[in-house]
N, C-alpha and C positions, 0 to 999 in steps of 0.2 A: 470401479475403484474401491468400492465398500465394499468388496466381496475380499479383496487382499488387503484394506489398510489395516493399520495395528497402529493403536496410538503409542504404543514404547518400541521402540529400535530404530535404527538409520536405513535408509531405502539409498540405492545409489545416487539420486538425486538429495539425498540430502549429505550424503560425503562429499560430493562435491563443490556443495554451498560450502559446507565447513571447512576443506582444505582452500575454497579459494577466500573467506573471510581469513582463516589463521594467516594465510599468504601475505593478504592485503595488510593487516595489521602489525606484521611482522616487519614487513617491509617499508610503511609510515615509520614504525619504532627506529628502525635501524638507520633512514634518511632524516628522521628528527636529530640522533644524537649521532650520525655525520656532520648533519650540518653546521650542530650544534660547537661542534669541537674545532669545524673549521670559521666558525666566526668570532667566536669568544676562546682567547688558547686559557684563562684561568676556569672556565668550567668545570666540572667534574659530573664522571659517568652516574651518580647516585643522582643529581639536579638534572640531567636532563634526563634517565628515567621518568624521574618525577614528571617532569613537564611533559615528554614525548607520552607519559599514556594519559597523563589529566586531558591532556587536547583532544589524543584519539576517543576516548572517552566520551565528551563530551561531544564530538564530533558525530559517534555514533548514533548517542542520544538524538541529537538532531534526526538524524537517519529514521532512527524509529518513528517518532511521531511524526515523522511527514508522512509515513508508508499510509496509512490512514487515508487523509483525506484526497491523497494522489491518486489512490483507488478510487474514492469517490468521483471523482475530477475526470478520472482517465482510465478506461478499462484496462490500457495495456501497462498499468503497473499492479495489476491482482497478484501476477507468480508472486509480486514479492511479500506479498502474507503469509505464506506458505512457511516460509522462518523465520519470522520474523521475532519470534521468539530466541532464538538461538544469537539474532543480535542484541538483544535485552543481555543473554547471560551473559555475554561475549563484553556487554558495557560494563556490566559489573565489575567484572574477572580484571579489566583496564584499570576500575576505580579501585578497584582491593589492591593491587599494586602499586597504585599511585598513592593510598593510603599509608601502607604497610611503607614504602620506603620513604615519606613523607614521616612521619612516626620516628622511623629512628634514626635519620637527619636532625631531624629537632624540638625532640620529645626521651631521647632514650638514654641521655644523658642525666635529667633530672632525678631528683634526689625520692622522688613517686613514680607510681606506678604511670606508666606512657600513655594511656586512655586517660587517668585520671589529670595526669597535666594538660590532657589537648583541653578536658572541661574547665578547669579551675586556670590556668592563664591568664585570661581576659575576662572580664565581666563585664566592658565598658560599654552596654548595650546602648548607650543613648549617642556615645560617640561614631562617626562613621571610619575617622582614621584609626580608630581602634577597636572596631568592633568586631568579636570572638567569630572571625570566618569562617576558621576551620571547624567549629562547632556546626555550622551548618553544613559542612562536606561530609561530616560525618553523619549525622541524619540522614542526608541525602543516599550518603553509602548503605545506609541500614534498611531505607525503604529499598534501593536496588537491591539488596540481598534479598529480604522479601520477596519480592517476585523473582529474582532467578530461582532461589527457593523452593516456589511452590509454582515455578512454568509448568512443570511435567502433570500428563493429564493424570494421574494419580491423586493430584489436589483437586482438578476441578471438578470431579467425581466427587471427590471427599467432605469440601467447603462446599458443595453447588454451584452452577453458573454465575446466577447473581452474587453471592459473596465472592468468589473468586473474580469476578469483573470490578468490582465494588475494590476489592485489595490492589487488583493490577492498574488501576483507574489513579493509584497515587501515585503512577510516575510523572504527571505533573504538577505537583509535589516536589518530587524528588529534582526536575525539571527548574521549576523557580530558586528550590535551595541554592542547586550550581551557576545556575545566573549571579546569585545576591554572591556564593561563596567567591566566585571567580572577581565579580567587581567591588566587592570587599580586599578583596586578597592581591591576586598575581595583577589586574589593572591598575592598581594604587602601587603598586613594586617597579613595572615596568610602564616605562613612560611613551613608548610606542604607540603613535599614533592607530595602527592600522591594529592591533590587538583590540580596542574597544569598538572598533569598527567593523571587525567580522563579530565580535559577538549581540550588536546589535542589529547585524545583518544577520543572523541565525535566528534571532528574536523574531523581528521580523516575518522572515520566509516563513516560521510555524505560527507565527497568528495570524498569519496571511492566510496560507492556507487553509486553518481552523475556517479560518473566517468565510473563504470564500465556498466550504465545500458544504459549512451549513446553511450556508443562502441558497445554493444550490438544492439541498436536501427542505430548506423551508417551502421553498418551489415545488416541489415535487408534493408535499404535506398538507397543500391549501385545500382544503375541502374543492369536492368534486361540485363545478357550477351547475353541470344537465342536471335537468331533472330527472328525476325516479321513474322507470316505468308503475303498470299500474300495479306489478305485483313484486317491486319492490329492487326491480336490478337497473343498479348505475351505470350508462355510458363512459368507461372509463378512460377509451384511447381508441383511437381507429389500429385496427391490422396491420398496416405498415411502418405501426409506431411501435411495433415490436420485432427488434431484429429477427432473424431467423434461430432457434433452437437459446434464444436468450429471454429474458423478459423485461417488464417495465414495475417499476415499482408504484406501487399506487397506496394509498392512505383510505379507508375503511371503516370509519364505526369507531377511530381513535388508533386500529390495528393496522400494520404495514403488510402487505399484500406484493406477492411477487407470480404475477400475470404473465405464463409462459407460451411461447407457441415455438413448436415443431412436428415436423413431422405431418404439415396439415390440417395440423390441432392445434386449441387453446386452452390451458388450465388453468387454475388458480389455489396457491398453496399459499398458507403464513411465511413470513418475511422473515421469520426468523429462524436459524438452524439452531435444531433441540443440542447442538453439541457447547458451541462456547458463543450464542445468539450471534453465531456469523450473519450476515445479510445475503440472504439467499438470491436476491434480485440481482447481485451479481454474477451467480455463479452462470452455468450453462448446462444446457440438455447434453448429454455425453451419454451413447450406448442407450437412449430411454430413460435413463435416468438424469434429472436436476442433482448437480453435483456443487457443494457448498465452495466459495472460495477461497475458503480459511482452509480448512484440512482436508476437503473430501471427502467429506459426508453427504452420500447419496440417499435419494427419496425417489422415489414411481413419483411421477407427477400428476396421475390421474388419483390415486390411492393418499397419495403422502411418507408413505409409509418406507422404511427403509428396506433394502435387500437381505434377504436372511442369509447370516444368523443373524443380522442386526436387529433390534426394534423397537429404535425412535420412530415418531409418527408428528405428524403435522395434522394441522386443522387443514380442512380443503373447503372451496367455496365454489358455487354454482356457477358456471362460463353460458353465456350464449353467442353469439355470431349473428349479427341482423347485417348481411350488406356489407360493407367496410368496417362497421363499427364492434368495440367487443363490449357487452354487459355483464358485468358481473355481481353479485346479491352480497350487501355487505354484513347477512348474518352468517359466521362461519358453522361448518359441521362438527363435528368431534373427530379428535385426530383418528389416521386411518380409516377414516369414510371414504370410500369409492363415489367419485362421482364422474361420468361420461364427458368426455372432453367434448368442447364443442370445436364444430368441421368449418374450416374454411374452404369458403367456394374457391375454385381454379377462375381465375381468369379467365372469363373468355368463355366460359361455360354456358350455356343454355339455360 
């Protein structure tokens, strides 16, 4: 896969994500302001705009930050990392229209500039039934611009990993603004019961999940109980405790450690992918190579080291095999160190 990935341009599979996101969206858009027109006949197509993409929007948001810890939770939602960026810019692009026709509905009449009216309107910060909402929508819009922004890996080369994780890290941020703006705003407008209902059912399911997938990962993080052999390598999991051509993630000296076995073998590489610190322990062996689950960023798992021309490098740590159990030495090498996989016995063997 890293011998043909290219982090700029669209692969078939990703036309496809994007023509069936544009579909899906278009389609919400179009049954919102159907529906819209057959339930209320004084509506108008600019208000349910507004409302059919603030929802989608927010809808989406939802979307994104559960993709996270669903992966942690459940292997079989990893494809969905893969774009998960394109539903970021995809929120935004909702929220900028929801903005923009939001604006001059009821900002583009006034006697100032339209931005300048959404700030200076309301100041009645202390009050809740008057408190400047929309000021927080727009915040909230500014940080999603930001990262659609600077998704493209072009920024994350540019800022680095860390700062660029560090900036994309405020969409919950962006996340709280549209909570507060929505139940400042359209829940104080609309008396509908089931409206404050699904938003604190959205609430909810994402700190639910938050919650459960870091108990899960706190589990997984508890210092190793065996003891030390005598020259210094930890009993980290028996061989069966690691799927076939997948690994187990283990915690190390304070470092995340992704403990792979295929092919007969067990290695041990850093847990993290030198590209945007994907978590390598979920990826899988593909072709001999550990391939990342974020983008497909391949490493040798005996080396670390990526396929040329690439040349990320991983730290690698020392494997043994006693019997069922795997050891592993929680000082790591320098990235691109070769170290010998260790062999698992066949069953059954002599």
């Amino acid at each position: 896969m890293s011998q043909t990935y290219r982090a700029i341009g669209w692969n078939r599979q990703k036309r496809r994500y994007d023509a069936t996101l544009a579909a899906a969206v278009l389609g919400y858009v179009v049954l919102f302001v159907g529906a819209g027109f057959a339930t209320d006949a004084n509506a108008t197509v600019e208000t349910l705009i507004i409302r059919a993409c603030g929802t989608c929007a927010l809808l989406l948001l939802h979307v994104v930050l559960a993709i996270g810890p669903l992966c942690r939770l459940d292997r079989r939602f990893l494809p969905l990392l893969y774009n998960r960026r394109h539903l970021g810019v995809t929120t935004f692009l909702l929220g900028l229209v929801h903005g923009v026709f939001a604006l001059i509905q009821f900002h583009a009449l006034a006697d100032v500039n339209p931005l300048v009216s959404v700030l200076v309107t309301s100041r009645q910060y202390s009050s809740l039934t008057d408190f400047p909402f929309q000021q927080l929508g727009l915040a909230a819009l500014f940080i999603l611009f930001l990262m659609a922004a600077t998704s493209h890996d072009f920024w994350l080369r540019a800022l680095s990993a860390p700062a660029w994780k560090s900036l994309h890290m405020l969409v919950y941020v962006a996340y709280g603004l549209l909570v507060a703006h929505v139940s400042l705003g359209a829940l104080q407008a609309e008396r509908h019961p089931a409206l404050p209902a699904l938003l604190l059912a959205g609430l909810v399911v994402v700190l639910g999940l938050h919650l459960r997938a870091a108990h899960v990962e706190r589990v997984g993080d508890r210092p190793l109980a065996r003891a030390a052999e005598a020259d210094g390598f930890l009993d980290v999991c028996a061989v069966t405790d690691i799927p076939d051509s997948r690994a187990k993630a283990v915690t190390l000296a304070g470092e995340r450690v992704a403990v792979y076995r295929y092919d007969g073998k067990v290695s041990a590489v850093s847990g993290v992918c030198r590209h945007q610190n994907g978590p390598l322990a979920e990826g899988k062996v593909v072709g001999g190579c550990i391939v990342c689950p974020w983008h497909g960023y391949e490493y040798d798992p005996a080396t670390g080291c990526a396929p040329p021309p690439f040349t990320e490098k991983l730290p690698t740590f020392a494997v043994r095999v006693y019997g069922e159990r795997v050891l592993v030495h929680p000082r790591p090498h320098p990235p691109g160190t070769r170290l010998e996989p260790a062999i698992v016995a066949r069953r059954g063997a002599a």
